[in-house]
C-alpha positions as CSV (number, residue, x, y, z in Angstrom):
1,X,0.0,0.0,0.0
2,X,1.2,3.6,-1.1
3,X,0.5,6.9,0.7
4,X,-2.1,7.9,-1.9
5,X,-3.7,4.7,-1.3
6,X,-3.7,5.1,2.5
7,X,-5.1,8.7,2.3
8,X,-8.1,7.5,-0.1
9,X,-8.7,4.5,2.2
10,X,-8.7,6.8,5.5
11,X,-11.3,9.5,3.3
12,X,-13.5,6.7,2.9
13,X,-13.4,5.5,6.3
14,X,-13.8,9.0,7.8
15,X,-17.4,9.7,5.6
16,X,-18.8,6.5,6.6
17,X,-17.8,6.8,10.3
18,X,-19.7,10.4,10.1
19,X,-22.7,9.6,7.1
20,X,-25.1,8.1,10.1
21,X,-24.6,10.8,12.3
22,X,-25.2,13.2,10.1
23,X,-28.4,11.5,8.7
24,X,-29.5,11.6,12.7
25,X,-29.1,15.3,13.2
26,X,-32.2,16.5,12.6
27,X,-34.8,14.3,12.8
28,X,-33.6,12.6,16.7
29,X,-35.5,14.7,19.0
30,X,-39.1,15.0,16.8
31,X,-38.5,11.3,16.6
32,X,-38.1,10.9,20.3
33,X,-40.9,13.7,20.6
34,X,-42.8,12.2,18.2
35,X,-42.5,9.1,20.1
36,X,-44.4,10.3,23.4
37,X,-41.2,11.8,25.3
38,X,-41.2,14.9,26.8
39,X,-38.7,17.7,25.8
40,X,-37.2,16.7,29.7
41,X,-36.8,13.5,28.9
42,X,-35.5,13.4,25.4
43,X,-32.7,15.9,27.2
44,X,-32.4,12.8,29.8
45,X,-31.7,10.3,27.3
46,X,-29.5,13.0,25.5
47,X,-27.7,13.3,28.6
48,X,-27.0,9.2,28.8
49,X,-25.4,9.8,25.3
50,X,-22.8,12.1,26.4
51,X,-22.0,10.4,29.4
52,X,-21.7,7.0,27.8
53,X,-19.0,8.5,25.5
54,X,-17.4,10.2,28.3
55,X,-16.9,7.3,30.2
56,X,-15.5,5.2,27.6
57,X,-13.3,7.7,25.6
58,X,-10.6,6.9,27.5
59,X,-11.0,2.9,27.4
60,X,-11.9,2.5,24.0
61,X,-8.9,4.9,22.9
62,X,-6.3,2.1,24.8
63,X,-8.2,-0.6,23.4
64,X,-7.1,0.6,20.2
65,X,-3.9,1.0,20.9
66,X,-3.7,-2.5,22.3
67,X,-5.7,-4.8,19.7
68,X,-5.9,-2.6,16.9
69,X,-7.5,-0.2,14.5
70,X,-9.7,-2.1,12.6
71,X,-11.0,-4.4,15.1
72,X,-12.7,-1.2,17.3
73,X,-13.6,0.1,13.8
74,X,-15.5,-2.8,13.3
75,X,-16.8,-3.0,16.5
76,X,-17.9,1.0,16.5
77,X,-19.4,0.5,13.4
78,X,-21.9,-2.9,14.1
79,X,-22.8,-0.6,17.3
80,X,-23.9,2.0,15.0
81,X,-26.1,-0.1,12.7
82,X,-27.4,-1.9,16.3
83,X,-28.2,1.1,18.0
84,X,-30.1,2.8,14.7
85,X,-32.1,-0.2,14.3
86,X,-33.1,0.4,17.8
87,X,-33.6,3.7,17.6
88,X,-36.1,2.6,14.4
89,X,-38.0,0.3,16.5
90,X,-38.0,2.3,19.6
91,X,-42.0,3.4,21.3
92,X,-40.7,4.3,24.8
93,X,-38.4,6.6,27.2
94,X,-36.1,3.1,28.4
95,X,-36.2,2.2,24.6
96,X,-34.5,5.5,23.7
97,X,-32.1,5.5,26.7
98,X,-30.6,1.8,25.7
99,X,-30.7,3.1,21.9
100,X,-28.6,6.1,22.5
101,X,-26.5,4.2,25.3
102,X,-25.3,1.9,22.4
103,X,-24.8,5.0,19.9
104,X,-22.8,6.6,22.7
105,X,-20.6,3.4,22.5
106,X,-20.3,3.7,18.9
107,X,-19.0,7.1,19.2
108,X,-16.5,6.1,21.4
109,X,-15.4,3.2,19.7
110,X,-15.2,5.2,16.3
111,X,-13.1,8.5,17.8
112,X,-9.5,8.0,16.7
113,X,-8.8,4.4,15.3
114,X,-9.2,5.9,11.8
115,X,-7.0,8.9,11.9
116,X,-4.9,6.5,14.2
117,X,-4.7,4.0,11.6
118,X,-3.6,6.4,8.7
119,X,-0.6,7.9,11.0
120,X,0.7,4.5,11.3
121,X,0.2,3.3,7.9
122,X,1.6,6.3,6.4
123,X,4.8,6.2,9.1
124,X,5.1,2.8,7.9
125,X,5.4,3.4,4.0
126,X,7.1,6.7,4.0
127,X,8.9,7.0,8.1
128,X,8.5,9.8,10.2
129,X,9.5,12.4,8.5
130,X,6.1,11.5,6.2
131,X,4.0,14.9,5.4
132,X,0.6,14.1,7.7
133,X,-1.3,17.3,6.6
134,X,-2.5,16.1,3.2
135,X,-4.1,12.8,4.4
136,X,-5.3,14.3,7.6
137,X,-6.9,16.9,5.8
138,X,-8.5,14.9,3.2
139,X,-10.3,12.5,6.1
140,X,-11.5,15.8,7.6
141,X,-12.7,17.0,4.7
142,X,-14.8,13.5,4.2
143,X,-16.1,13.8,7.9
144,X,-17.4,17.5,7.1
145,X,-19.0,16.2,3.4
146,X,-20.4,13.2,5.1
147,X,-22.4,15.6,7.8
148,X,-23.1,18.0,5.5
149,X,-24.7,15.6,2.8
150,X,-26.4,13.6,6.0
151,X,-28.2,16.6,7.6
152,X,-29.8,17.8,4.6
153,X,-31.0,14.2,4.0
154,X,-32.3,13.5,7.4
155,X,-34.0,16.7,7.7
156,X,-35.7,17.0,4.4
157,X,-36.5,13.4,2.7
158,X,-38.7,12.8,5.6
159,X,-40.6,15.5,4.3
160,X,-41.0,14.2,1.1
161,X,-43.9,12.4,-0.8
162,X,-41.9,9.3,-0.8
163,X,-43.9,5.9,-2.0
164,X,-42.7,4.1,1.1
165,X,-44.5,1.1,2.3
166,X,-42.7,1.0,5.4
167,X,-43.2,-2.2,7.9
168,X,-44.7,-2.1,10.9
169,X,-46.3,1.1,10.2
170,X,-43.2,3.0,10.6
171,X,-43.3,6.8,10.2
172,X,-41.5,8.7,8.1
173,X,-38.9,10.1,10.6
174,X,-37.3,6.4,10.2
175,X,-36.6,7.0,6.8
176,X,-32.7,8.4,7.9
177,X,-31.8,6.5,11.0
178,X,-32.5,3.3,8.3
179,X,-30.3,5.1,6.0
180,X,-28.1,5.2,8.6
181,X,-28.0,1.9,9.6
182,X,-27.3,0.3,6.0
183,X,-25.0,3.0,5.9
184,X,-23.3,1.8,9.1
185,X,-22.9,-2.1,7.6
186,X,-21.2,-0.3,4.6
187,X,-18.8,1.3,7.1
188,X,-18.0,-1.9,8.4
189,X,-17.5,-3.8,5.2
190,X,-15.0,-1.1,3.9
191,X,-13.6,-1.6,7.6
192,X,-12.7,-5.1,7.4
193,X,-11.7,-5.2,3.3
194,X,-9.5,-2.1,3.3
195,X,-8.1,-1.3,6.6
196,X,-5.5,-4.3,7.0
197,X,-3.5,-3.8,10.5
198,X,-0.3,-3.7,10.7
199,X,1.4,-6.4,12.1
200,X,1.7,-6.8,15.5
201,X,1.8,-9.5,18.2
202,X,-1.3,-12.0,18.8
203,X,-3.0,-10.6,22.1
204,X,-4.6,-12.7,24.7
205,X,-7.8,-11.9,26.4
206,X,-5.9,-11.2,29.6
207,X,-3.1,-9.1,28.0
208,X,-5.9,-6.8,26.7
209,X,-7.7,-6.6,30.3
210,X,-4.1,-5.6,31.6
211,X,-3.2,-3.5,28.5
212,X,-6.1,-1.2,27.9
213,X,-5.6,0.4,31.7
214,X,-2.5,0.6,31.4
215,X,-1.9,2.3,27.6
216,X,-4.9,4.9,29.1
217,X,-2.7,5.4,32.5
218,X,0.3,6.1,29.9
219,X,-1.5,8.4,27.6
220,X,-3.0,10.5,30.7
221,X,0.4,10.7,31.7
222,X,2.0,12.4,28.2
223,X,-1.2,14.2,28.3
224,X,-0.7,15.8,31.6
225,X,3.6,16.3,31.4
226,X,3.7,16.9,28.3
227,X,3.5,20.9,27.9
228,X,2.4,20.8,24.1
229,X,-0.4,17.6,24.4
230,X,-1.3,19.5,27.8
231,X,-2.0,23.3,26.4
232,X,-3.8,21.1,22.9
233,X,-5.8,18.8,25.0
234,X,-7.2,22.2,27.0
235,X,-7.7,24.0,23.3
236,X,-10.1,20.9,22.4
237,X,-12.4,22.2,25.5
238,X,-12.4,25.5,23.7
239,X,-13.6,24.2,20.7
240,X,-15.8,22.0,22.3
241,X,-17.0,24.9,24.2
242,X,-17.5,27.0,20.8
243,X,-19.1,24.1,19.0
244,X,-21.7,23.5,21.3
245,X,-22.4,27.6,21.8
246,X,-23.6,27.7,18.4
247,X,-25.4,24.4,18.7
248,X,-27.1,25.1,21.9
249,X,-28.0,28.9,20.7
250,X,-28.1,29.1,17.0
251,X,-31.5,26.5,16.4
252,X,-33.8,29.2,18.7
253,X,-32.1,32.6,16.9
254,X,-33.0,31.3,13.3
255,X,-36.5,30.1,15.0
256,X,-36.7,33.9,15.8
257,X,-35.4,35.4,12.4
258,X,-38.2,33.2,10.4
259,X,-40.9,33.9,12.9
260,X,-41.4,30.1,13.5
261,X,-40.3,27.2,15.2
262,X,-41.1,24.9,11.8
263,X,-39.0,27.9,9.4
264,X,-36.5,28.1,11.8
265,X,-35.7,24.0,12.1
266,X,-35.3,24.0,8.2
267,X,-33.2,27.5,8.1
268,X,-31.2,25.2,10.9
269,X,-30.9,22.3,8.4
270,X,-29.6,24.6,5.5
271,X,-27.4,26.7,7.7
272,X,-25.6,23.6,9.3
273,X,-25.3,22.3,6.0
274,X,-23.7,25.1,4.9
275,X,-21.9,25.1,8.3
276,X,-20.2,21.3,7.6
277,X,-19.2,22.9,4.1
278,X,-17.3,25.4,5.5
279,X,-15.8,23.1,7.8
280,X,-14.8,20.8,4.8
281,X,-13.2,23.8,3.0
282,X,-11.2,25.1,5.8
283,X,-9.9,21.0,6.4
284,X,-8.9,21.1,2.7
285,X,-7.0,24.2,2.9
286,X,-5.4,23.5,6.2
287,X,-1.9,22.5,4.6
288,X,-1.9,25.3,2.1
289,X,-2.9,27.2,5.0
290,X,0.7,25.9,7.1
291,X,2.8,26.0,4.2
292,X,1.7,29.7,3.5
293,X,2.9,30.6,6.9
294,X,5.6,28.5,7.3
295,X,8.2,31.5,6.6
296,X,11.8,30.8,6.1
297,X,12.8,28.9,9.0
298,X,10.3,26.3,8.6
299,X,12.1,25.0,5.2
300,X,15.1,24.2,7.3
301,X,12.6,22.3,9.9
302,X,13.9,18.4,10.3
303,X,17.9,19.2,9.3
304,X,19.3,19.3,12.6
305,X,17.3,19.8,16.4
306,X,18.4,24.0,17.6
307,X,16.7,24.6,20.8
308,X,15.3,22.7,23.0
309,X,11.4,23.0,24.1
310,X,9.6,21.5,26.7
311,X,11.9,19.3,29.3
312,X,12.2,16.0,28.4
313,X,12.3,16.8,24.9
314,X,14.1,14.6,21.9
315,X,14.0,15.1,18.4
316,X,14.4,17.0,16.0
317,X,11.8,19.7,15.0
318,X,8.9,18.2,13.8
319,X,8.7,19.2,9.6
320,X,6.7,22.3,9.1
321,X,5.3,22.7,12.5
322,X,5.8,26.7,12.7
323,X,3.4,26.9,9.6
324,X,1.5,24.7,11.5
325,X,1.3,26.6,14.8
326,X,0.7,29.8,12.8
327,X,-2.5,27.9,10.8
328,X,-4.2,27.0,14.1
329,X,-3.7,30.4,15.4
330,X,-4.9,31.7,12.0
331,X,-7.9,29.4,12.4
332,X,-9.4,29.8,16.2
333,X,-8.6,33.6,15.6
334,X,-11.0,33.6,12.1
335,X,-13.8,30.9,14.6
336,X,-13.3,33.7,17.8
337,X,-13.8,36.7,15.0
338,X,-16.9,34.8,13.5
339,X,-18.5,34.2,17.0
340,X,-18.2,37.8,17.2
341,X,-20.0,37.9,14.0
342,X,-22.8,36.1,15.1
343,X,-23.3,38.4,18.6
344,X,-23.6,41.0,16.0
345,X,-26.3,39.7,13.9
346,X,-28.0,38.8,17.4
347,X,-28.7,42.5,17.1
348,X,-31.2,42.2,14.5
349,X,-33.5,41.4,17.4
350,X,-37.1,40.7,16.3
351,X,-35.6,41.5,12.2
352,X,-37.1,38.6,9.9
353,X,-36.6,37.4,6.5
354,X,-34.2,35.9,4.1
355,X,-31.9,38.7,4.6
356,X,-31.5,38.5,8.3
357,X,-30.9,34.3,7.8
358,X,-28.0,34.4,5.7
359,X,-26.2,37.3,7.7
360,X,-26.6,35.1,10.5
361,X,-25.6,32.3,8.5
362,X,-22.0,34.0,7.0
363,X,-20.7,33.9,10.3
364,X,-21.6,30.5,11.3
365,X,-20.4,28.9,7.8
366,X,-16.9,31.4,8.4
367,X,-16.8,30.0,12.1
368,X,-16.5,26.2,10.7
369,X,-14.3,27.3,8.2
370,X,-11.6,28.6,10.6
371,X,-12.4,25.1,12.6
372,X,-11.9,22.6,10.0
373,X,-8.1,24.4,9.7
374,X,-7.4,24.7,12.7
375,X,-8.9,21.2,13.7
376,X,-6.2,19.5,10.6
377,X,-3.3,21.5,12.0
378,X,-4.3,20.7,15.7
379,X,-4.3,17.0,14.9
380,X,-1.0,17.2,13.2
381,X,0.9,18.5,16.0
382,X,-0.6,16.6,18.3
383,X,0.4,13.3,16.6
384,X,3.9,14.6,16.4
385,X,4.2,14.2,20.0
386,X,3.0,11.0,20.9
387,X,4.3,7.2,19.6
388,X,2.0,4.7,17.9
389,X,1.2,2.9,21.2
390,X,-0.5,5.9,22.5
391,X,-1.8,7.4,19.5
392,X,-5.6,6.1,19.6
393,X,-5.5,7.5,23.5
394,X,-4.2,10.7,22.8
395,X,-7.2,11.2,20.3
396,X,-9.5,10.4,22.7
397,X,-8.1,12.5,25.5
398,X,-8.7,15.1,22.9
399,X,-12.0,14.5,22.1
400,X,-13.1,13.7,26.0
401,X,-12.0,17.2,26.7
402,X,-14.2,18.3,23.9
403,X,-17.1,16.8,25.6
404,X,-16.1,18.4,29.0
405,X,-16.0,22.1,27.1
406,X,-19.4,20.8,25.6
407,X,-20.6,20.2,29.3
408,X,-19.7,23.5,30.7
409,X,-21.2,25.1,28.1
410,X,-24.3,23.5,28.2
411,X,-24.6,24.6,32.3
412,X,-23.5,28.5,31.5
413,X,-24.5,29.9,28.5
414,X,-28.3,29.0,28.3
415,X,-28.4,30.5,31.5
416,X,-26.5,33.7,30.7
417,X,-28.6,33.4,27.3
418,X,-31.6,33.4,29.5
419,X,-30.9,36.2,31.7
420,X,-28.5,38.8,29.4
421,X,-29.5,37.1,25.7
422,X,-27.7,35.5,22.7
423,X,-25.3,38.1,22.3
424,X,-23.8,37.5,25.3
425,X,-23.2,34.3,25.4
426,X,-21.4,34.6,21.6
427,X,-19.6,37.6,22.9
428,X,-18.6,35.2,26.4
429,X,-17.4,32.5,23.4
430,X,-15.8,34.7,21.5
431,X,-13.4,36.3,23.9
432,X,-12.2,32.7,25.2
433,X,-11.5,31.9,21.9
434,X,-10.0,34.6,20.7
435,X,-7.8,34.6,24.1
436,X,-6.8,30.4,23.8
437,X,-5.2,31.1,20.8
438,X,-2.5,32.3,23.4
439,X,-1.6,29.1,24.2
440,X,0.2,28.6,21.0
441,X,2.5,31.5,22.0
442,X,6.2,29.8,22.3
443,X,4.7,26.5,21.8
444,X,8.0,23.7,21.1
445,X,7.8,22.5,17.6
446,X,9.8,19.4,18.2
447,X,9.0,16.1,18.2
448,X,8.9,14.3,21.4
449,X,9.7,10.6,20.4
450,X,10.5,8.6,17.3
451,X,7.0,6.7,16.2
């Protein structure tokens, strides 16, 4: 296998793992709602979700690193089609709780195994010196394409006059988690045909038991001494923290633009669409982005190690991580500016119409566009500090904080929403990320290990 094969195996992987989510977007809650749950407890079994995946981000990460990629890519996605299915067949509030449990699992299965995999693969065929960006950038690309083309088709062929006979008297809501789910057994055929491990040693049932705690004890470790995984482990809260502003706030303000709940669910559907598009742009032009701000210095990055950075340190500097640095500064500084963007057109106030929609919608598709950058470049330098065996962990340390960013936000800003309105809570965002792209200030560029 080359490195061009590699990259278009890991793009593949990366829109399947995200195609059933995506198609799940917008029609979960009326589904649940449609269902006979309440709004409390659809936000109960919402809440199972997240803390499934927060429990088993860690664990799932480690057993990765101990058994393998594509055996918790399989795994990840059969718990996808499994929990879809359920979610089809689902009449009642402890229904919907074990559906979404198992999705939570899936979740965490699928978070870093893929981009995991193509690290090593790529390491393997072209050593560590191998340029990550393009490949990375190309799977996050896929991920964004994959939401992008699933929301619009979860929240609009419902809709649709579709000559469906479906079984069981099955509403039309089902239409996209069934998508999903046949979408999900196509994810794990690719899985098990194109993702071959590489080769490691035959592990025993009790090795794993042993191993998994003790890769995740390792990877919190790095995680915590490390200066660099430290400061990029805390940035994924911010992001986390920014995603879920928009998420948690963004629905209700287009509801109030269009003058209705219904018009403001499908402004929702275009505008994330729209939103996962910008994402995939700024992914794809992440190494452009890097190489463009590289400067001089960086051409001479990987000739010999010059200063040292964090204690503990080896290595040489890790090729083209200033343009790197400078890309994900360039990126959360674009997201912080287009939060901003988005407390301004708060201001319209009780201002309806197309108009009012897509100035409200610029900012948000700019905001993922400065993401999807910074997200490639993010996930670059993070992989340069970490070996193989802790790879899948550190990816899920990553995303774990995410969810914890996710979680504060969720207890502070609809609150300050509430009480001071939309505005300030994007302004709130806003300044936090404008001021965490201060962490990148003197950041070490070097590589911690050889992989």
């Amino acid at each position: 296998m080359n490195a061009n094969s590699a990259a278009r195996r890991y793009a593949l992987v990366s829109f399947l793992t995200w195609l059933p989510a995506g198609l799940m977007i917008a029609p979960l809650v009326l589904l649940m709602l449609g269902r006979g749950l309440t709004i409390v407890q659809v936000g109960v079994v919402m809440t199972v979700y997240s803390l499934v995946i927060a429990v088993l981000e860690l664990p799932t990460g480690g057993l990765a690193d101990v058994v393998g990629r594509r055996a918790v890519l399989a795994l990840a996605a059969a718990c996808t089609a499994l929990s879809l299915g359920l979610l089809v067949l689902a009449t009642s509030f402890w229904a919907f709780v074990l559906a979404c449990g198992v999705l939570g699992v899936s979740r965490a299965l699928s978070s870093g195994p893929a981009e995991a995999w193509y690290v090593d693969t790529l390491h393997a065929v072209e050593g560590a010196e191998a340029d990550l960006r393009p490949g990375l950038a190309r799977g996050h690309v896929m991920e964004d394409v994959a939401l992008g083309v699933g929301v619009l088709a979860g929240g609009f062929v419902p809709l649709l006059d579709l000559p469906l006979d479906l079984p069981l008297g099955l509403p039309a809501l089902t239409v996209p988690p069934l998508a999903g789910a046949v979408a999900a057994l196509v994810w794990l055929g690719v899985v098990l045909v194109a993702l071959p491990e590489p080769p490691h040693p035959r592990v025993r049932l009790g090795e794993v038991l042993r191993g998994v705690p003790l890769t995740v004890a390792s990877g919190v470790r790095v995680a915590v001494r490390d200066g660099v995984l430290r400061r990029l482990v805390l940035l994924s809260a911010v992001v986390g923290m920014a995603l879920t502003c928009v998420e948690l706030l963004v629905p209700g303000h287009l509801a109030t633009l269009t003058g209705s709940a219904e018009l403001g669910a499908t402004a929702y559907a275009v505008v994330a669409a729209v939103g996962f598009a910008g994402g995939a742009l700024g992914s794809g032009l992440a190494p452009a982005l890097a190489r463009r701000l590289a400067g001089r210095e960086a051409v001479m990055s990987g000739n010999k190690g010059r200063e040292a950075g964090v204690s503990g340190d080896k290595g040489r500097e890790a090729p083209g991580a200033k343009g790197s640095v400078r890309g994900a500064v360039a990126g959360l500084v674009l997201s912080g500016l287009s939060l901003a963007g988005l407390a301004l057109s708060a201001l319209l106030g009780g201002a309806s119409g197309v108009g009012s929609v897509v100035l409200a919608g610029l900012p948000y598709a700019v905001l993922f566009v400065g993401l999807g950058a910074y997200g490639v470049l993010r996930a670059e330098l993070s992989h340069h500090r970490v070996t193989a065996a802790e790879r899948a962990t550190m990816a899920s340390a990553a995303s774990l904080a995410g969810s914890g960013g996710a979680a504060l936000a969720n207890l502070t800003l609809a609150p300050l929403a509430m009480g001071l309105g939309t505005a300030a809570a994007w302004w709130l965002v806003a300044a936090v990320v404008l001021l965490s792209s201060l962490l990148f200030f003197r950041l070490p560029v070097r590589e911690r290990t050889a992989v």
